[in-house]
C-alpha positions as CSV (number, residue, x, y, z in Angstrom):
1,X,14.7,2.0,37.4
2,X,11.8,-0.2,35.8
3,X,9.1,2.0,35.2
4,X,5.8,0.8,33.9
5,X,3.0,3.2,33.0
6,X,-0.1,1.5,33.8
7,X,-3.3,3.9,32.4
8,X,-6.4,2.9,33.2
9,X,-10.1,4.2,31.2
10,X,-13.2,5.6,32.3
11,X,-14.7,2.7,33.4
12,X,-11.8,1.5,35.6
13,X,-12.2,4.2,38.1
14,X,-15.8,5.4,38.1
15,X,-16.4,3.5,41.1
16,X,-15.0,2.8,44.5
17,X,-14.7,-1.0,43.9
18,X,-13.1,-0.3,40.7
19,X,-10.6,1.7,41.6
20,X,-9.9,-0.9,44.2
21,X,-9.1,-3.0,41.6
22,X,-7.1,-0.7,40.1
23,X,-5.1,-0.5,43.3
24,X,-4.5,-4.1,42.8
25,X,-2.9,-3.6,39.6
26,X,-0.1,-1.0,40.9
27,X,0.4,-3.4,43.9
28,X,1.1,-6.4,41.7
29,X,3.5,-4.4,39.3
30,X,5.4,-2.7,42.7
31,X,6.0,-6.3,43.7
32,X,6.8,-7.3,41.0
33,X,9.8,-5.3,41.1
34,X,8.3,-2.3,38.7
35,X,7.6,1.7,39.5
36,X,4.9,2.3,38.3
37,X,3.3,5.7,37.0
38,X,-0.3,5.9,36.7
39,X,-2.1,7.5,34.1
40,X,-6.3,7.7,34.5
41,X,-9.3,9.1,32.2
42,X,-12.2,11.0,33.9
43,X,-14.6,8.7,35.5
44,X,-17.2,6.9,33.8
45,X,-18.8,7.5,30.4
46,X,-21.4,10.2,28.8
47,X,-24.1,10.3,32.2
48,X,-22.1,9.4,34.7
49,X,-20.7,12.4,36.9
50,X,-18.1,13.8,36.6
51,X,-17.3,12.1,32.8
52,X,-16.0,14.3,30.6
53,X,-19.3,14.4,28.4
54,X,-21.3,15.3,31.2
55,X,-19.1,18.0,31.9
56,X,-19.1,19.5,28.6
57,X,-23.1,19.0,28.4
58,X,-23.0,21.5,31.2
59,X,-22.1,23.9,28.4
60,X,-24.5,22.4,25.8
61,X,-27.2,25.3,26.4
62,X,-24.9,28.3,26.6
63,X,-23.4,30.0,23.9
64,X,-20.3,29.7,22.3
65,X,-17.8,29.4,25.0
66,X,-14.6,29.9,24.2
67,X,-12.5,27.2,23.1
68,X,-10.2,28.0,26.4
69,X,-12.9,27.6,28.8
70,X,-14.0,24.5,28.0
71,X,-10.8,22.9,28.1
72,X,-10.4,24.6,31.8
73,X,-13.9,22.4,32.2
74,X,-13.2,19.3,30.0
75,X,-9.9,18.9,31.9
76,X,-11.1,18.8,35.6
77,X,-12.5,15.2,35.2
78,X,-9.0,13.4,35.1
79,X,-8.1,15.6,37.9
80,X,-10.9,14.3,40.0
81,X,-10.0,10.6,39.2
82,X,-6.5,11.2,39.8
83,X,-7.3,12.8,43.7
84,X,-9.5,10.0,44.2
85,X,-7.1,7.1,42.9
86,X,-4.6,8.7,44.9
87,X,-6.5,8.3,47.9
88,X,-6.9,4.2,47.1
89,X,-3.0,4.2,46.9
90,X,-2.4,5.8,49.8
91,X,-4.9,3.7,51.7
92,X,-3.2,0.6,50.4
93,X,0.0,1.9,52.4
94,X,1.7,3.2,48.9
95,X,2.6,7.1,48.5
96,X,0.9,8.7,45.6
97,X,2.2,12.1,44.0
98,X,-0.8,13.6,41.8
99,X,0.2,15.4,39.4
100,X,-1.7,17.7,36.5
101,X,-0.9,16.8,33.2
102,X,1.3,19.8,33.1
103,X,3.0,19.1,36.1
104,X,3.6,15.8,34.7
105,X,5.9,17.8,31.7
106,X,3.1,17.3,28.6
107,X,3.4,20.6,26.6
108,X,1.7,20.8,23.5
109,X,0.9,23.2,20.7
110,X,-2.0,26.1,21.0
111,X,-5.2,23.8,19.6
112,X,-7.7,23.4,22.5
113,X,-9.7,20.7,22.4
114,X,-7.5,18.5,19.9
115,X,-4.0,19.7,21.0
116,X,-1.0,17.3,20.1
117,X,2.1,16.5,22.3
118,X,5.1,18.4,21.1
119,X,7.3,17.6,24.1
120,X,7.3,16.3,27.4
121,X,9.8,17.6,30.1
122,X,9.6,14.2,33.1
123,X,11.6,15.8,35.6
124,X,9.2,16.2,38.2
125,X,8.4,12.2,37.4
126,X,11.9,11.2,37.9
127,X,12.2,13.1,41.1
128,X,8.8,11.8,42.4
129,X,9.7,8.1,41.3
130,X,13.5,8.5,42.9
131,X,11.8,9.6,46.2
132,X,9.7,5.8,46.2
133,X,6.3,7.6,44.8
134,X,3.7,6.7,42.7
135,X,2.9,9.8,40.1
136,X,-0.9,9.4,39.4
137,X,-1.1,11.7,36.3
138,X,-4.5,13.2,34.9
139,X,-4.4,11.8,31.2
140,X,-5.6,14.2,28.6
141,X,-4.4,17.2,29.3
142,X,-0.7,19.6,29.4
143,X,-0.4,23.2,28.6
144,X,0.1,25.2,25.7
145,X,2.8,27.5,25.0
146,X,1.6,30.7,26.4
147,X,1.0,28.4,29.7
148,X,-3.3,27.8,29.3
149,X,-4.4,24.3,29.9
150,X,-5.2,22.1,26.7
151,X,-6.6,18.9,26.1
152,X,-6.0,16.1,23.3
153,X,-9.2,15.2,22.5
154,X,-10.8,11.7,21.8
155,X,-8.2,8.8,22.9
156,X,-6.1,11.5,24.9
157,X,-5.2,9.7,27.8
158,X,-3.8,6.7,25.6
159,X,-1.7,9.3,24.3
160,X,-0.4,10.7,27.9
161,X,0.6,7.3,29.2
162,X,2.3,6.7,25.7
163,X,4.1,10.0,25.9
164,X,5.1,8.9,29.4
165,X,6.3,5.7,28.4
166,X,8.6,7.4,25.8
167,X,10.0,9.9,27.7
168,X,10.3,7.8,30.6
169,X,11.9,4.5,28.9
170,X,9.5,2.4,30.2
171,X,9.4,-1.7,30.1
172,X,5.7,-1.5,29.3
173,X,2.7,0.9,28.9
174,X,-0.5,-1.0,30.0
175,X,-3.7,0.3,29.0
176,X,-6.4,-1.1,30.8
177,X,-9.9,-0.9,29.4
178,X,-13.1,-3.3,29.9
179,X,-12.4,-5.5,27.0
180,X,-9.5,-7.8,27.4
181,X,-7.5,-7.1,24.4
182,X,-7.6,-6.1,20.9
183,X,-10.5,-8.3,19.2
184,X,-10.4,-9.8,15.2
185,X,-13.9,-8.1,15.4
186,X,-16.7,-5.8,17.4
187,X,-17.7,-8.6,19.9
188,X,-20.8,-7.1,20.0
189,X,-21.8,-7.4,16.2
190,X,-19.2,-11.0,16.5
191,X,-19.6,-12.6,20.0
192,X,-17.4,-15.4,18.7
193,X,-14.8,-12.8,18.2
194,X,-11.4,-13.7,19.8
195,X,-8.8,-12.0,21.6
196,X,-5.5,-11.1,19.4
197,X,-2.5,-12.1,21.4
198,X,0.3,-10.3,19.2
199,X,0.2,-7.5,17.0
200,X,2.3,-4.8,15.0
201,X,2.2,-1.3,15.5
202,X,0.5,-1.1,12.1
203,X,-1.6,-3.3,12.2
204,X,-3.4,-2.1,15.6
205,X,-3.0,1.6,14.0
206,X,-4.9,0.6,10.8
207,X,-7.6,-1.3,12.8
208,X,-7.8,2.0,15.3
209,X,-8.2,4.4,12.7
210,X,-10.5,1.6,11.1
211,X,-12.9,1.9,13.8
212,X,-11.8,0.2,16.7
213,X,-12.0,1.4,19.9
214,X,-9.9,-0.2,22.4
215,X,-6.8,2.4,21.9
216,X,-6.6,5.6,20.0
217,X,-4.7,5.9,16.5
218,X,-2.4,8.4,17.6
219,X,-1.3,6.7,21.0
220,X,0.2,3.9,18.5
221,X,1.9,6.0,15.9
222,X,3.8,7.3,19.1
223,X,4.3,4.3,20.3
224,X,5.9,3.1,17.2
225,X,7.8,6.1,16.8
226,X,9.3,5.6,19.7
227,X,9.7,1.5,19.7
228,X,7.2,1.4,23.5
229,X,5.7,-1.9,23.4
230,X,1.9,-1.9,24.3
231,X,-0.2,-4.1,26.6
232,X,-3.9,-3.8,25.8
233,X,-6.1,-5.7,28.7
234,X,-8.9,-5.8,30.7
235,X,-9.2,-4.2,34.4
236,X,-11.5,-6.8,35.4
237,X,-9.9,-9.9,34.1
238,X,-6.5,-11.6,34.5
239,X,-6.3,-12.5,30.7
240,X,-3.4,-11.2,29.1
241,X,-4.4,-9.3,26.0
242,X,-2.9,-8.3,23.7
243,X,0.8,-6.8,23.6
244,X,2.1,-4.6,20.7
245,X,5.2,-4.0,19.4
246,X,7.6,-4.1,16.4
247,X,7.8,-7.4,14.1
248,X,11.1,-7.6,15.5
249,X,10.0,-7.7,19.4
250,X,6.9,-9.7,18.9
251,X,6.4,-12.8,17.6
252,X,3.2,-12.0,14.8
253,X,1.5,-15.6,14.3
254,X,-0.9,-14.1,12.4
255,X,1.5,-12.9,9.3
256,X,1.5,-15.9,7.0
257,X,1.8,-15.2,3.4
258,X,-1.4,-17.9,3.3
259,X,-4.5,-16.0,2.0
260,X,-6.6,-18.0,4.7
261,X,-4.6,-16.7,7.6
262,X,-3.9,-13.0,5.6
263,X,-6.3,-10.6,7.8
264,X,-6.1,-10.4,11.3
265,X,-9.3,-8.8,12.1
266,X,-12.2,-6.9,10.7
267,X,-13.6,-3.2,11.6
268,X,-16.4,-0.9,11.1
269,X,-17.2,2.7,10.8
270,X,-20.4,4.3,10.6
271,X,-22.2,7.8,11.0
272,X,-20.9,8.2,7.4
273,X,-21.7,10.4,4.6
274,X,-21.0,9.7,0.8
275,X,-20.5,12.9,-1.7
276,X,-20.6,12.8,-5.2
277,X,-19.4,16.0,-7.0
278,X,-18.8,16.9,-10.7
279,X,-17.0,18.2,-12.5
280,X,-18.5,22.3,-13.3
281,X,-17.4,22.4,-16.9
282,X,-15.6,21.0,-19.4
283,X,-11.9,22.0,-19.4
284,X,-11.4,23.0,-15.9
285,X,-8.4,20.3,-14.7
286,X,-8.0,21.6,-11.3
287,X,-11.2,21.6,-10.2
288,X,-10.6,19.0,-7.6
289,X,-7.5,20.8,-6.4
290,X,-10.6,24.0,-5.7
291,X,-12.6,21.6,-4.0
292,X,-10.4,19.7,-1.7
293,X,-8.5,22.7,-0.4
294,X,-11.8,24.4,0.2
295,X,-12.7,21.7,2.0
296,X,-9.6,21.7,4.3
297,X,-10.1,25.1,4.8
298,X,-13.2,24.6,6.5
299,X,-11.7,21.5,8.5
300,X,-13.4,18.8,7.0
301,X,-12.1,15.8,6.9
302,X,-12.5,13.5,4.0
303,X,-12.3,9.7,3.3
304,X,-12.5,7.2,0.9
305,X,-11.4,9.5,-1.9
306,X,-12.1,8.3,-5.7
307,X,-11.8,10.6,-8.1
308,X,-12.0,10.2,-11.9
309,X,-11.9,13.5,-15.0
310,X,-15.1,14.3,-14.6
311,X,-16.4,13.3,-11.2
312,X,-15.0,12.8,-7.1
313,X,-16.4,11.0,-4.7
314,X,-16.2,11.3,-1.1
315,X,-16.7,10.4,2.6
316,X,-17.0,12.8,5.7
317,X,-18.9,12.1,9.1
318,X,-22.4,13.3,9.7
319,X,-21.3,16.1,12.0
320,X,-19.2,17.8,8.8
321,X,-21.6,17.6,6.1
322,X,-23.2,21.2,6.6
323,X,-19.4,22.6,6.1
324,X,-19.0,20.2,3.0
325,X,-22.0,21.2,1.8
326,X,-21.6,24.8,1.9
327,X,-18.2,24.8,0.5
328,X,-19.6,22.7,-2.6
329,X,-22.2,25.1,-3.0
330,X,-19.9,28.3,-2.8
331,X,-17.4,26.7,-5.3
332,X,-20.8,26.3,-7.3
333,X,-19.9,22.6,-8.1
334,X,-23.2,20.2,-8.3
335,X,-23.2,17.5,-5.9
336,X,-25.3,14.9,-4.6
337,X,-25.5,13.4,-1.0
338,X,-26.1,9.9,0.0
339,X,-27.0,9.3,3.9
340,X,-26.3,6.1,6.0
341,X,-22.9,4.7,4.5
342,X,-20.8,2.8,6.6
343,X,-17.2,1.4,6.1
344,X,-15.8,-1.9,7.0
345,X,-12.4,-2.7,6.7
346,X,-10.2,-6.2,7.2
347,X,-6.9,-5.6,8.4
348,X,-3.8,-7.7,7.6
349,X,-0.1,-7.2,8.3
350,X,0.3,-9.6,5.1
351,X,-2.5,-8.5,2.7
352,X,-0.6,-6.5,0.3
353,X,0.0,-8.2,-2.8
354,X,-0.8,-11.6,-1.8
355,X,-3.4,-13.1,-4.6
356,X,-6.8,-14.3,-3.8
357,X,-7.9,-11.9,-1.1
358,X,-9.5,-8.9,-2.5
359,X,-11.7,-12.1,-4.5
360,X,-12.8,-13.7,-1.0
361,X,-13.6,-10.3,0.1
362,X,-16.4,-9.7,-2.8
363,X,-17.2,-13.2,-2.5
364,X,-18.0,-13.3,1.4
365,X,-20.0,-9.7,0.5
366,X,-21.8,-11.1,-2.4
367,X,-23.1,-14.5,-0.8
368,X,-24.9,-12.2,1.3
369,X,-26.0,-9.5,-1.3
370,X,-24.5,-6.7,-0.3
371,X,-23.1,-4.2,-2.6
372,X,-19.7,-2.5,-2.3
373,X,-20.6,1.4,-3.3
374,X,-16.4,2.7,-2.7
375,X,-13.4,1.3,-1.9
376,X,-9.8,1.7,-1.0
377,X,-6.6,0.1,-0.2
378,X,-3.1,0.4,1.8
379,X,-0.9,-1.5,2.8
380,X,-2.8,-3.2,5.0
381,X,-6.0,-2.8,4.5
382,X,-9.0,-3.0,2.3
383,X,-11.5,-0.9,3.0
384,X,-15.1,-1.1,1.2
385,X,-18.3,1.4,1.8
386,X,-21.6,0.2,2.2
387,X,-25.0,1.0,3.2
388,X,-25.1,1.3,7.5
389,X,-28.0,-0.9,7.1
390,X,-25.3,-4.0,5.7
391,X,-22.8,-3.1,7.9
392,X,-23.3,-5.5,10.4
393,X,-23.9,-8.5,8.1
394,X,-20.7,-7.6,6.4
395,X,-18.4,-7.4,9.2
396,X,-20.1,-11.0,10.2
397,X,-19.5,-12.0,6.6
398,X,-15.8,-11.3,6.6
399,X,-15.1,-12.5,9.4
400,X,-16.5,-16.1,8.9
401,X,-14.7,-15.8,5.3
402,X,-11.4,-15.6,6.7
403,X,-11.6,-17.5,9.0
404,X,-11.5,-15.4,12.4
405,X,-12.9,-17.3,14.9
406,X,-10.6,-20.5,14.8
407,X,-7.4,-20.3,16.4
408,X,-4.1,-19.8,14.6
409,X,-2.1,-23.2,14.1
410,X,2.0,-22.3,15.4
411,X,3.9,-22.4,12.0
């Protein structure tokens, strides 16, 4: 069988001439010889009903419920897309199954609200698929080990159809959103920005975890795991966006060892926070061990770490800095805070080691006089921390430095 799994966002079926659309998706892959499996998000975003947000905000004025109950709430919005997709498909003379994400066979461990996929049993898929249906699967969601329903957090559905596609052996996942493809930049700070044909796995993971939004990092780290290729594309345009693979499946015009065609796009993270900690006392070498397994303990994430014999400093989001800051002042280590830091970040299959491009970087930020307050590096990235108020002049900046908005001349 050729199975495609075809997941479509929020946006794609919050309304009835959406989800039409949608329809006309899973009829074109059907005739195009395909069985397709459909994956879908709750409808709509933070507002609309029945989004996952606005469920959740039903909660927002009561008090501590448990973790348990809210994913029994946060995971009834996929549900209701998935009924009312099914109903499209069936009117469209096709025979949907729905199915619950764990009917669908996506177990996962015991963390509600951020659970991760430990295995996926597709034997009821298999059998729905052999008997000529189409499985329209909540995304989201499966079911913990003692049998209670979990969800996967942020980017969850990306990482149901994924999981699918792996366990399935799909051709191609398709994730439809309401851009139409991965861009070299925010088209809404770069409205010039253009539409990536090609990419590696790690380069679409470093610009997701970067800051873009159009699929979530841990979708891609199981898709690369598990050599899926990718199609990122728009619902409401026929473009054909941007496909994802290995180096060895996909033909990366954007690689060339040529520091003027090194980055293939630039991203941007803010809501930020910037610590700077010292060291208590003289003599005390594993102070920073304290400190960062403190802060782990509390679940705070950290980024942009710089640390040097007598100082550290540090990123977290806004919503962890009380936890940061209580476990600083516990340890009894002096700190300061600085408020409104953003990060942006160029991305680059080739950037490592190739001469010239950490200078163009300073150069595009200095022209415009913006400072660089941290910074980091991996293999394909460079990542530099600013004030939020620069962030969007930077990102423009970069861009224009390297080149971005001009298309890619075939080597």
């Amino acid at each position: 069988m050729r199975i495609i799994v075809q997941k479509f966002g929020g946006t794609s079926v919050s309304t009835a001439a959406q989800r039409s659309l949608v329809t006309r998706w899973v009829t074109d892959a059907v005739n195009k010889g395909f069985r397709p499996v459909v994956v879908v998000s709750a409808m709509g975003r933070r507002g609309d009903p029945y989004a996952t947000d606005t469920l959740l905000g039903l909660l927002q004025s009561l008090p501590d419920a448990p973790a348990i109950e809210t994913d029994l709430l946060a995971h009834c919005g996929e549900i209701i897309s998935a009924v009312l997709m099914a109903a499209h498909l069936r009117e469209a003379g096709m025979m949907p199954q729905v199915m619950t994400g764990a009917q669908a066979g996506v177990k996962t461990d015991d963390r509600h609200g951020d659970a991760k996929i430990i295995d996926l049993d597709p034997a009821w898929l298999v059998d729905a698929i052999a008997q000529g249906c189409i499985p329209v699967v909540a995304g989201y969601q499966g079911w913990g080990s003692d049998g209670l329903v979990t969800t996967l957090g942020r980017g969850g559905s990306d990482t149901t159809a994924v999981a699918l596609g792996a366990a399935l052996k799909a051709e191609l996942v398709e994730i439809f959103t309401d851009v139409d493809g991965i861009k070299t930049a925010d088209p809404r700070i770069v409205p010039e920005a253009r539409t990536i044909p090609e990419m590696d796995y790690q380069e679409v993971f470093q610009m997701a975890n970067s800051g873009a939004r159009v699929i979530h990092p841990r979708a891609i780290e199981l898709a690369r795991q598990f050599g899926v290729p990718v199609r990122v594309r728009s619902t409401f345009s026929r473009e054909a966006g941007t496909l994802v693979g290995s180096t060895t499946r996909v033909l990366d015009s954007w690689a060339h060892r040529d520091p003027a065609r090194a980055v293939t796009g630039v991203t941007q993270l803010d809501s930020l926070i910037q610590f700077q900690v010292r060291c208590p006392e003289t003599d005390h070498p594993d102070w920073t061990y304290q400190m960062f397994n403190e802060l782990g303990a509390r679940g705070v994430s950290v980024d942009l770490i710089n640390v040097f014999p007598d100082s550290a400093y540090f990123c977290v989001f806004t919503a962890d800095r009380s936890a940061a800051e209580e476990a600083l002042r516990d340890l009894e280590f002096p700190f300061d805070v600085y408020l409104d830091r953003a990060k942006v970040s160029i991305v680059g299959s080739a950037i490592q080691g190739l001469p010239g491009v950490v200078g163009r970087v300073m150069q595009a930020l200095a022209k415009r006089h913006i400072t660089v307050l941290q910074s980091a590096d991996s293999h394909a990235t460079i990542t530099l921390l600013i004030a939020k108020k620069d962030m969007a002049e930077a990102v423009r900046a970069l861009h224009q430095q390297f080149g971005l908005d001009k298309e890619v001349a075939t080597p």
